[in-house]
C-alpha positions as CSV (number, residue, x, y, z in Angstrom):
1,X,31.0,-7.2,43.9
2,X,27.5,-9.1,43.4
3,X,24.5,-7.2,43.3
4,X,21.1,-8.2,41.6
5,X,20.9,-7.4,37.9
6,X,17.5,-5.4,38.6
7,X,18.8,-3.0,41.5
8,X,19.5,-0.3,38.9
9,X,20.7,2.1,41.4
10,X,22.7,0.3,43.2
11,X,25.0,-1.2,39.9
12,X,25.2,2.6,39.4
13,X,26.4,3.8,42.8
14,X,29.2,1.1,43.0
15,X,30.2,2.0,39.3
16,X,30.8,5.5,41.3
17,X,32.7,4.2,43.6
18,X,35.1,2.8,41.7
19,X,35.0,5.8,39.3
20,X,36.3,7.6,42.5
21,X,39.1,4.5,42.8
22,X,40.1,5.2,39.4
23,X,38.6,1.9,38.5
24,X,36.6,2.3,35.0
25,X,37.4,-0.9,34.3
26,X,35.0,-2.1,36.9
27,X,33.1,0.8,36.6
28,X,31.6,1.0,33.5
29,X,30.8,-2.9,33.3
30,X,28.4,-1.8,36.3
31,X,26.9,1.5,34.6
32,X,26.2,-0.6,31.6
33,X,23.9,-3.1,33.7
34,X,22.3,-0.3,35.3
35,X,21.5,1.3,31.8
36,X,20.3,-1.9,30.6
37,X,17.2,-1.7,33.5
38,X,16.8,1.7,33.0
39,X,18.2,4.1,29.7
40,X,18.0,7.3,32.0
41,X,21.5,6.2,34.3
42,X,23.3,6.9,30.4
43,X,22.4,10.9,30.8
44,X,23.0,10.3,34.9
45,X,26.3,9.0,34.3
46,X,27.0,11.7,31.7
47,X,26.2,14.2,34.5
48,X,27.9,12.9,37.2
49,X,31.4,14.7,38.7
50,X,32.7,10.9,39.5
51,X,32.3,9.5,36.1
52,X,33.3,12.6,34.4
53,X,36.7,12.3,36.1
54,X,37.1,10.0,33.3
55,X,35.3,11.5,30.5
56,X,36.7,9.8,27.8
57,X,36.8,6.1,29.0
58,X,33.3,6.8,29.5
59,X,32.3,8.8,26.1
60,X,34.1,5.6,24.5
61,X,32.0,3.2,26.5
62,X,28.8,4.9,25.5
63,X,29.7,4.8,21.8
64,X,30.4,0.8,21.9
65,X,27.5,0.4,23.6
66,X,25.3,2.0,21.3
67,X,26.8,-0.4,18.4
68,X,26.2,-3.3,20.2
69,X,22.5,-2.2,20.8
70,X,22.2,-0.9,17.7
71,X,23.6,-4.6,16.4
72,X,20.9,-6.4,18.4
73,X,18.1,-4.2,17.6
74,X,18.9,-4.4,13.8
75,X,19.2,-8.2,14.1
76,X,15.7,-8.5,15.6
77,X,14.3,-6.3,13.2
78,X,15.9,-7.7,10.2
79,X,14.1,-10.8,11.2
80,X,11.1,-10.1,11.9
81,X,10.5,-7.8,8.5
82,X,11.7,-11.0,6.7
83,X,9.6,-13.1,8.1
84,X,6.6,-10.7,7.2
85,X,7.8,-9.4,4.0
86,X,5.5,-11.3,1.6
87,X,2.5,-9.6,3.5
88,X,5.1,-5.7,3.1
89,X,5.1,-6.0,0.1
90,X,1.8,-6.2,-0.8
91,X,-0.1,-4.3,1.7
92,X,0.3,-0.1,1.3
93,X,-1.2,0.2,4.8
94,X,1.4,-1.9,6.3
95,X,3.9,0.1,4.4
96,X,2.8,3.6,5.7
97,X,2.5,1.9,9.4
98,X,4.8,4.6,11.6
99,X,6.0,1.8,13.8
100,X,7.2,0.0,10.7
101,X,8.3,3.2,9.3
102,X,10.4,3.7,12.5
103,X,12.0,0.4,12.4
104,X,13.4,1.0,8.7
105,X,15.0,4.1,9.7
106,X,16.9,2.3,12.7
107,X,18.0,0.1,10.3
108,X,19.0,2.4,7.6
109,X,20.9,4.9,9.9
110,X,20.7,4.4,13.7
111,X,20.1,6.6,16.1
112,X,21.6,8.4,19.3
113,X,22.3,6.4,22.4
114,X,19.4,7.9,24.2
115,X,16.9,7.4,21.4
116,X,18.0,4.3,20.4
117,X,17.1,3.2,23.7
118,X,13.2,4.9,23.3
119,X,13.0,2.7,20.1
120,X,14.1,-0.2,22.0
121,X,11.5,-0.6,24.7
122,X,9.0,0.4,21.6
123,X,10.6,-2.0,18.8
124,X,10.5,-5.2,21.3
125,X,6.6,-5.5,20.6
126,X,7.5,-5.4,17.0
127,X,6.7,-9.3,16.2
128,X,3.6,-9.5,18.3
129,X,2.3,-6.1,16.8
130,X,2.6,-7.4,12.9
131,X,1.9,-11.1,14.0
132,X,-2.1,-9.3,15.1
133,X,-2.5,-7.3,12.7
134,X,-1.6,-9.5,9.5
135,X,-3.4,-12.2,11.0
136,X,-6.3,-11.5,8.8
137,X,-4.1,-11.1,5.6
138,X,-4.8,-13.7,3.2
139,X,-3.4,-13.6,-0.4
140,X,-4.8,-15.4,-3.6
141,X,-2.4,-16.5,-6.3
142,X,-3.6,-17.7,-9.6
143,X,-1.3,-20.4,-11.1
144,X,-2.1,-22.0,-14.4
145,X,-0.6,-25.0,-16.2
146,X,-1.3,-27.1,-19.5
147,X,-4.2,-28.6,-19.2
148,X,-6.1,-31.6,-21.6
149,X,-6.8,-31.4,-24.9
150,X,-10.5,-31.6,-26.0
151,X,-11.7,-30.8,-29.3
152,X,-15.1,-28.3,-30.1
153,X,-17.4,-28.0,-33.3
154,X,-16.7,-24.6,-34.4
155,X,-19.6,-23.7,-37.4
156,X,-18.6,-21.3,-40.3
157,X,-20.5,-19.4,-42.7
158,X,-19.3,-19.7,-46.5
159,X,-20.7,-16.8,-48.9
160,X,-20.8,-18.0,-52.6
161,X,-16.9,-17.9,-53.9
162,X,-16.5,-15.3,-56.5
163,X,-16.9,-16.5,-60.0
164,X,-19.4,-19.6,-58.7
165,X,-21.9,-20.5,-61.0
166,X,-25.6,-19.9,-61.2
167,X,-27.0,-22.8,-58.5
168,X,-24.3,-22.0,-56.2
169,X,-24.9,-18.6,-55.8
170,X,-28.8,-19.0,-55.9
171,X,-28.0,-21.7,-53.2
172,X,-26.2,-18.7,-50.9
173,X,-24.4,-18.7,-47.7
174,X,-23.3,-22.5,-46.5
175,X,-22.8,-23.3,-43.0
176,X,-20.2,-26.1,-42.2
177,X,-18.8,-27.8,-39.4
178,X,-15.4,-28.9,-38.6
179,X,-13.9,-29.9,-35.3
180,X,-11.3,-28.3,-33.7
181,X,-8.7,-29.4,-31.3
182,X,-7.6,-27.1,-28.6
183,X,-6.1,-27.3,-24.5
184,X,-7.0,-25.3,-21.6
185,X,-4.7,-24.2,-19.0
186,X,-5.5,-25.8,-15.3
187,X,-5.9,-23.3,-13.0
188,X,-5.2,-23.4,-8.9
189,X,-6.0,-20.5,-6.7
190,X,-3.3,-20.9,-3.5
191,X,-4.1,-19.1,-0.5
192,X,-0.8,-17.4,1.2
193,X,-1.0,-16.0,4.8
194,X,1.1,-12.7,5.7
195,X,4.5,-14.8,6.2
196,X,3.6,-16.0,2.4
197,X,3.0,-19.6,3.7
198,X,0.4,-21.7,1.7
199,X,-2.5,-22.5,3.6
200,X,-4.3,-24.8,0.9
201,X,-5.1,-24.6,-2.8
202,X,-8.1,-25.1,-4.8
203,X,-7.9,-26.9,-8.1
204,X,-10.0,-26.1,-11.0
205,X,-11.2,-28.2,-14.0
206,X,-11.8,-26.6,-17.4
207,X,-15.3,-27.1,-18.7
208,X,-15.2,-25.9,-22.5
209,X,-17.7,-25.8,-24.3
210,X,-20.0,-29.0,-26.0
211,X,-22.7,-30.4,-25.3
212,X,-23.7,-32.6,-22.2
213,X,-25.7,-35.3,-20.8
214,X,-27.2,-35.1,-17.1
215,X,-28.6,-37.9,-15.5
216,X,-31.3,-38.0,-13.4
217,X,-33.5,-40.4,-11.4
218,X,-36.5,-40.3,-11.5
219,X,-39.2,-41.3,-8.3
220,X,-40.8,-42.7,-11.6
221,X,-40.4,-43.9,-14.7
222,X,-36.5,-45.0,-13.7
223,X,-33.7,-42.6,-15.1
224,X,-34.0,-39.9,-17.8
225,X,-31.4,-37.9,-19.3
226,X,-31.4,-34.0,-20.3
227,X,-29.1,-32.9,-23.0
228,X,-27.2,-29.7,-22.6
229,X,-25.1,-27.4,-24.9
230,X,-22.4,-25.4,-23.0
231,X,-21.8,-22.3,-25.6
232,X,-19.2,-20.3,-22.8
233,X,-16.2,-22.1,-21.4
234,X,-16.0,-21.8,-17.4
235,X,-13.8,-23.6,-14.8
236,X,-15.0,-25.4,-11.7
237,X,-13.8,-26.3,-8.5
238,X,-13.1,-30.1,-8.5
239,X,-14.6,-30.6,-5.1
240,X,-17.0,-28.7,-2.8
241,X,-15.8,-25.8,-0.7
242,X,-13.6,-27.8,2.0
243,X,-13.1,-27.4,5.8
244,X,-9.3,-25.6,4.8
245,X,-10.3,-24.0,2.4
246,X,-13.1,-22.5,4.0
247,X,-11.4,-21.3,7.0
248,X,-7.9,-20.2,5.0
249,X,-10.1,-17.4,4.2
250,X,-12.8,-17.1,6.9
251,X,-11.8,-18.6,10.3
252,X,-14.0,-20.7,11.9
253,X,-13.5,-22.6,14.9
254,X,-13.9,-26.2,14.0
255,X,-14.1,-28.9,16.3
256,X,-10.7,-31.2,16.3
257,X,-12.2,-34.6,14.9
258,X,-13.4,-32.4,12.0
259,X,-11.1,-33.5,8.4
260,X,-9.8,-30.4,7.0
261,X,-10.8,-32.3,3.6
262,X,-14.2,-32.9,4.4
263,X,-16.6,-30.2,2.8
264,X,-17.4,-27.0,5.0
265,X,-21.1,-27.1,7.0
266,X,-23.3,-24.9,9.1
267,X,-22.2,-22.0,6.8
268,X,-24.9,-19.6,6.4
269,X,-25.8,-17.8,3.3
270,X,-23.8,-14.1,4.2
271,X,-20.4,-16.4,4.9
272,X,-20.9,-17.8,1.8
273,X,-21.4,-14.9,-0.2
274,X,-18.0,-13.4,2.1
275,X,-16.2,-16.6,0.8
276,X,-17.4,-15.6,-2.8
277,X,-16.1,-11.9,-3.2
């Protein structure tokens, strides 16, 4: 018998009819087509005098096909809290989501037939539901590694050593100089989204402290130069804010000739201070 997988109550009344052959073989195939278009033939079929004629073929069919749902459901789920786990496990709202909530219990215990089949219909917008809202989810991970070597002058004050004669102590405290040879760590910020993806990086360069040179030209008198001291160590970004980096954190339509590498434009002062923080 061929009937269209979507006439629901027609796959269940020839399942009756061959309930009343004493056909459950054939029977329960049917029911179980009808139940996949609609979960309320399961509590019909439980109800009706044909199929209970054959209580226990049925009771037995109900069972297996609860595991086999409860098999698909759990592989679906399974891989769609994978592939959002990086964002799970480090956002408390997403945690205490009841939907999420929901599909961690199904996968811990399973449920009833009947409920099982609720959660179903409910679970199948699982992916698209965490796919909108960790869309906005960006995570920043600070990675450091050796950096150069670069030596300081570090200035110390001597008192007068104990026991040191007369000039020497009228002389008091010296100040000396020695240079000191030390490395800074390198530091990247990578930008994850919620499937824990990188989305770009943005490399720093140590600036320690010293003293420094800036050149400028001059409308007139040619080029000048004004002599810095750095006294507090700082790292910068070795380029300019770029497209990718921009948007990895604040998306931005962009038109498609636009290199992710070149520097982000046309941002106003309130994106830039949203970048910042």
């Amino acid at each position: 018998m061929n009937l269209h997988p979507k006439l629901a109550e027609a796959l269940f009344q020839a399942g009756k009819v061959y309930m009343a052959l004493g056909e459950p073989d054939n029977a329960l195939p049917l029911l179980g087509k009808a139940i996949d278009v609609d979960k309320c033939y399961a509590l019909k079929a439980a109800a009706d005098g044909d199929f209970q004629r054959h209580e226990a073929d049925l009771r037995v069919f109900l069972e297996t096909l609860r595991q086999e749902k409860l098999r698909h459901i759990r592989r679906e789920i399974d891989a769609t809290m994978k592939k959002y786990e990086f964002w799970l496990a480090r956002s408390e709202a997403a945690r205490q989501d009841p939907l999420i909530g929901k599909a961690r219990l199904i996968v811990r215990s399973g449920l009833p037939l009947w409920d099982l089949l609720a959660a179903q219909e409910e679970l199948a917008s699982l992916p698209r539901i965490l796919a909108e809202r960790s869309v906005q989810f960006r995570f920043l991970e600070r990675v450091e590694e050796p950096g150069p070597a670069y030596e300081i002058e570090e200035k110390k004050t001597e008192a007068a050593p104990q026991g040191a004669g007369f000039f020497r102590r009228l002389a008091g405290p010296k100040e000396r100089t020695r240079i000191v040879r030390k490395s800074w760590a390198q530091e990247h910020i990578v930008i994850h989204d919620a499937t824990g993806a990188a989305l770009t990086k943005i490399d720093f360069s140590p600036i320690p402290p010293g003293r420094v040179n800036l050149w400028r030209r001059a409308a007139v008198g040619g080029e000048y130069v004004r002599r810095l001291k750095i006294t507090k160590a700082f790292v910068l970004s070795t380029t300019p804010v770029t497209v990718s980096q921009y948007e990895a954190l604040l998306p931005q339509p962009q038109p498609r000739s636009v290199d992710s590498a070149l520097p982000a434009v046309n941002v106003s002062w309130t994106d830039a201070v949203s970048y910042c923080i």
